[in-house]
C-alpha positions as CSV (number, residue, x, y, z in Angstrom):
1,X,13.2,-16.4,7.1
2,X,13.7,-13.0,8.8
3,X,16.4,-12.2,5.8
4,X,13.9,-12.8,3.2
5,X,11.1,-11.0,5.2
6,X,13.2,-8.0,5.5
7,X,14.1,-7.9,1.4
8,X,10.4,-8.1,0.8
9,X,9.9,-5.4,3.2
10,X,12.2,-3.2,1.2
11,X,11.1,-4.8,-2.2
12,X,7.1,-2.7,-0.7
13,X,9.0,-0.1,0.0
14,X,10.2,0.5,-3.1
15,X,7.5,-0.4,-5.1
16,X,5.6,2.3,-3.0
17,X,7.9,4.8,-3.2
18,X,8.4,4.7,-7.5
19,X,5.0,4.9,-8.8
20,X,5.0,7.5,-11.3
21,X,3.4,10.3,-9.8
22,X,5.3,12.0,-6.9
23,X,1.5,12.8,-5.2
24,X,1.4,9.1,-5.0
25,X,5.0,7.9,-4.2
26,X,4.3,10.6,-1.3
27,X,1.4,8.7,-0.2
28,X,1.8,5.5,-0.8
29,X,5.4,5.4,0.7
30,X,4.2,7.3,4.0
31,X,1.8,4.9,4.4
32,X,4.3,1.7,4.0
33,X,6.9,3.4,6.2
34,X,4.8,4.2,8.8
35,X,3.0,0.3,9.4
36,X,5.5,-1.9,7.0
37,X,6.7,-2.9,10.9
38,X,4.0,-3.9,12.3
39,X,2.0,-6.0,9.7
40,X,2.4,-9.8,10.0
41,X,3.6,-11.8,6.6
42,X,-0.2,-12.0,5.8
43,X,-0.7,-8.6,5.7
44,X,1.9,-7.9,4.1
45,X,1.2,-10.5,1.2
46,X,-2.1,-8.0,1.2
47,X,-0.3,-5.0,1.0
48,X,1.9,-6.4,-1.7
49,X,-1.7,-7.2,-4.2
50,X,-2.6,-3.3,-2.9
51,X,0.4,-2.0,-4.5
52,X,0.0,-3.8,-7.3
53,X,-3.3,-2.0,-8.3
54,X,-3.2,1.0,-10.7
55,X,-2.7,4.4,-8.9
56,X,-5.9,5.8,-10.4
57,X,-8.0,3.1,-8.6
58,X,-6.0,4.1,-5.3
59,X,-6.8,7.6,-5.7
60,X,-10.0,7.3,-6.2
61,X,-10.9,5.3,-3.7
62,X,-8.7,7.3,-1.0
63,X,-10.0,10.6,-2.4
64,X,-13.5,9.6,-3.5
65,X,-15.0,6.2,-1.7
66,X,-14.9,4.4,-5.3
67,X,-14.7,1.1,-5.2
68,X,-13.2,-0.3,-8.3
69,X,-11.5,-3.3,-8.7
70,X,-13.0,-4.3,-5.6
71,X,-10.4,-2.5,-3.6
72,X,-12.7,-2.3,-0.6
73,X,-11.9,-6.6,-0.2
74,X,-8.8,-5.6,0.8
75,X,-8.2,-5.8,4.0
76,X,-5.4,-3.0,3.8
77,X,-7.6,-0.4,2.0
78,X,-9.1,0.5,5.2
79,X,-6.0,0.9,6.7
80,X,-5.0,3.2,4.3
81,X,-8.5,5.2,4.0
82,X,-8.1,6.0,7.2
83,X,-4.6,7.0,6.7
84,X,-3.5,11.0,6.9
85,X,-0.1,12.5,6.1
């Protein structure tokens, strides 16, 4: 179990770190780095879904309080509004 945990620690890593804009890969992949550790397989089911979502819904939300795709149910949005580099 703690194998597979750790390949889909650095499967969020990566997805994190290669999103297309480097403003984003910057802040996505500070963000993962600096709690991957500490979330439980739970959250980091949750933080898989966040990563899934476009980055322009990200941005706006972390930039702007707009809540599309109903970002705001995820429990690791806050997290990662509250979040500075």
């Amino acid at each position: 179990m703690s194998d597979e945990l750790e390949i889909f620690k650095k499967k969020l890593l990566y997805r994190a770190s290669y999103r297309g804009t480097k403003e984003m890969d910057i802040l996505l992949s500070s963000f993962v780095k600096k709690y991957i550790n500490t979330f439980k397989k739970k959250e980091l089911e949750e933080l898989e879904f966040f990563l899934k979502l476009e980055d322009e819904v990200i941005r706006n939300y972390y930039n702007f309080d707009i809540n599309e795709d109903n970002i705001e149910k995820n429990p690791i949005s806050k997290i990662f509004k509250k979040f500075k580099i």
